[in-house]
N, C-alpha and C positions, 0 to 999 in steps of 0.2 A: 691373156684375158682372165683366166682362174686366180694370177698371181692378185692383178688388179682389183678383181672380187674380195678374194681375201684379204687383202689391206684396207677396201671401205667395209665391211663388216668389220675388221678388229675398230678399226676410227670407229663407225659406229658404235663398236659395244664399250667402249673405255669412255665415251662423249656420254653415253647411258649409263654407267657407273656412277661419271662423275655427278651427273645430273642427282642419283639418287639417294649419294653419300651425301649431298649439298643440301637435300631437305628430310632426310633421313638418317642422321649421322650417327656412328655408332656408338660413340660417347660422349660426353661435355665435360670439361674441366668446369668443376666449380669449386669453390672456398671450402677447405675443411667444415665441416659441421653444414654444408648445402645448405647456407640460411643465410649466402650475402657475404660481403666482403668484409673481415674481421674489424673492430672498431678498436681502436688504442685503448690501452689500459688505461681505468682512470684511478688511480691510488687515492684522492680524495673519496671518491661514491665509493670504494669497497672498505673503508674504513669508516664511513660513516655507520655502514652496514654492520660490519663486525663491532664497530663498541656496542654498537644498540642491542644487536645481536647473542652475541659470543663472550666478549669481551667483560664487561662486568657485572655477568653472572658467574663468573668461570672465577671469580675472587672468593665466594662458598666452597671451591675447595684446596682455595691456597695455604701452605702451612703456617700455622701459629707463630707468629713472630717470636714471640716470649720461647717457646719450644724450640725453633731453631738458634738463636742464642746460645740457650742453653747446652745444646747440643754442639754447637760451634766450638764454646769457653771447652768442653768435654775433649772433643778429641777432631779438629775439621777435615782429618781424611777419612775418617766414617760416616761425618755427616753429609759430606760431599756423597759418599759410595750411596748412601740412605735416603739422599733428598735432592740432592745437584740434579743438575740436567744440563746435558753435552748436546751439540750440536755438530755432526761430524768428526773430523779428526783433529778439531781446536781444541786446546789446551783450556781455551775460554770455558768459564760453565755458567749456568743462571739456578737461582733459586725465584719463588715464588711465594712471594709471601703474603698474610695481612694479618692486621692487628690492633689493638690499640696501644699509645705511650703518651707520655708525659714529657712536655718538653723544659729539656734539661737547658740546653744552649739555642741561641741565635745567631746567626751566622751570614756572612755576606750571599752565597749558595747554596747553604743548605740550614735545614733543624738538627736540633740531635735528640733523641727520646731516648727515655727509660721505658722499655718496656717490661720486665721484671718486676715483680712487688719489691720493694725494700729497697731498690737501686735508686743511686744519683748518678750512677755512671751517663755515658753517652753510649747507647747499646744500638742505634740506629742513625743511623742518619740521611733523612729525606730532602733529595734536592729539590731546590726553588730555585737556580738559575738556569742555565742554560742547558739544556738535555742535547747528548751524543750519544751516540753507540747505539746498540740493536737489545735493550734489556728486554725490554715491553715486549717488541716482536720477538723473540728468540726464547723466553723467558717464561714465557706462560705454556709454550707446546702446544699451543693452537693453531699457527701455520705453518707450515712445510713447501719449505721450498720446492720441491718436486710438483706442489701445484700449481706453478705458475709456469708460464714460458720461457721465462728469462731471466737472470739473476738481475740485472734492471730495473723490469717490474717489481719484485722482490725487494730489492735494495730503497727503491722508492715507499717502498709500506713503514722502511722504520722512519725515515724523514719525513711522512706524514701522521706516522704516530707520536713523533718527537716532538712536532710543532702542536698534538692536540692536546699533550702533554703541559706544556709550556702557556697555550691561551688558555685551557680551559679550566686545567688541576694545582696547578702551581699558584694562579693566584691567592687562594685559598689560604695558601700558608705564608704569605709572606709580611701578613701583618700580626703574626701569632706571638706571642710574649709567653717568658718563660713560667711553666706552673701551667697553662695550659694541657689540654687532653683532644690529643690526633686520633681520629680512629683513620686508617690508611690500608690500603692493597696495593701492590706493585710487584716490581722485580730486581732482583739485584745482579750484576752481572759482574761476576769475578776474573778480574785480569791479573791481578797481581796479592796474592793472598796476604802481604805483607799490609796492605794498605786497603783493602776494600772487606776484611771478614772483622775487624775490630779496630774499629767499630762497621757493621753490616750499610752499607751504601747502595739505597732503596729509588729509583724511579716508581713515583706512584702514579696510578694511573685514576685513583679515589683518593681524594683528600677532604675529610668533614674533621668540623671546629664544632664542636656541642654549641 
């Protein structure tokens, strides 16, 4: 009988337990940030935010076109050490630049400017076709990968900066004739120093025609 006993008191207290953990439970799984189930990235809204934003205001403090040049024809492993910007452990680097120039050339993809007093050279050269690579995002030091979740997210920021690029700045220049005056901000992204420092191979992300 005692055995009995204590088999419906444990059944009762573990039936009372359960009862109590059921409307009283110790803890709840909910979504990082406890504010709901996280919503997908959306690469357009945070780009729209960052140009209005971030984006070009942050051309006040890009270096002088005409000055990196300069500095370029000087010596480009100093001006790299002085002005580049690395990303990681790529060989890749970006400059940041704005300016105004004179265009020298017209081209199927791009202009070429003089930015230097007294030049006819081609010391610039701003693309009007079709934009690739990570200049813009990478290029200016205003995003960092470590604040997004996934390299994904991240990698979708430059393919929506590359297409704002292309609808909304590039038109601008592709009716421009030579003798003309660019004033432009952008970024350059150096892969191959033999073919992108001379002449300077600028994604703008500001393109005005006086």
């Amino acid at each position: 009988m005692a055995g009995q006993r204590r088999l419906i008191i444990g059944v009762a207290i573990a039936a009372g337990t359960a009862m109590l953990t059921y409307f009283l439970p110790l803890f709840h799984v909910v979504p990082l940030g406890g504010k709901g189930p996280n919503k997908a990235f959306e690469p357009g809204a945070f780009i729209d935010r960052f140009w209005t934003d971030q984006l070009v205001s942050a051309s006040e403090r890009a270096m002088d076109a005409s000055e990196l040049v300069t500095a370029l024809r000087k010596d480009h492993q100093a001006a790299r050490k002085a002005f580049g910007r690395s990303v990681g452990l790529s060989e890749v680097y970006y400059y940041f630049v704005t300016g105004t120039g004179r265009v020298v050339s017209v081209e199927k993809n791009a202009i070429g400017l003089a930015v230097r007093d007294g030049q006819d050279e081609i010391e610039v050269m701003l693309a009007t076709g079709p934009v690739f690579g990570n200049a813009v995002r990478d290029g200016t030091g205003l995003l960092d990968v470590n604040d997004f979740p996934n390299s994904q997210d991240f990698n979708a920021l430059s393919s929506e900066i590359n297409r704002r690029v292309e609808e909304q700045v590039l038109p601008t220049l592709r009716d421009v004739a030579v003798g003309a005056s660019v004033r432009f901000a952008g970024c350059a992204e150096i892969m191959d120093e033999e073919t992108d420092l001379q002449p300077l191979r600028v994604v703008p992300f500001i393109a005005e025609v006086p």
